[in-house]
C-alpha positions, 0 to 999 in steps of 0.5 A: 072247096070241101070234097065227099067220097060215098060208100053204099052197103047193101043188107040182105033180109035172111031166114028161108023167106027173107024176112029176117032182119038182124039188127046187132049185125046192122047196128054192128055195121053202122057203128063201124062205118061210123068210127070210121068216119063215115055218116049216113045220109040216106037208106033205101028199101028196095021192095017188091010187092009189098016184099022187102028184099034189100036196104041200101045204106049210103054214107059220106065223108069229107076226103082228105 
């Protein structure tokens, strides 16, 4: 039977409103969980009125 490990990694908007996304730094993440093995399986936008105020990133892969 094949068996998953998870990782979330949560990413913070920035700038004094929090509505700064820097998108090097989340591609930079991204491409070294994914040298790493890991796949992205799902994103969340955690929001508040209408406000985004944290993404949850969800990766899995196979444990050896």
């Amino acid at each position: 039977m094949r068996k998953f490990e998870y990782k979330t990694v949560k990413i913070e908007p920035q700038g004094f409103w929090g509505t700064k996304l820097d998108s090097d730094k989340i591609d930079k993440i991204l491409n070294d969980l994914g040298n790493q093995g890991w796949e992205l399986v799902a994103m969340q936008d955690l929001e508040m009125n209408g406000n985004s105020w944290s993404f949850h990133y969800t990766f899995k892969r196979e444990k050896i």
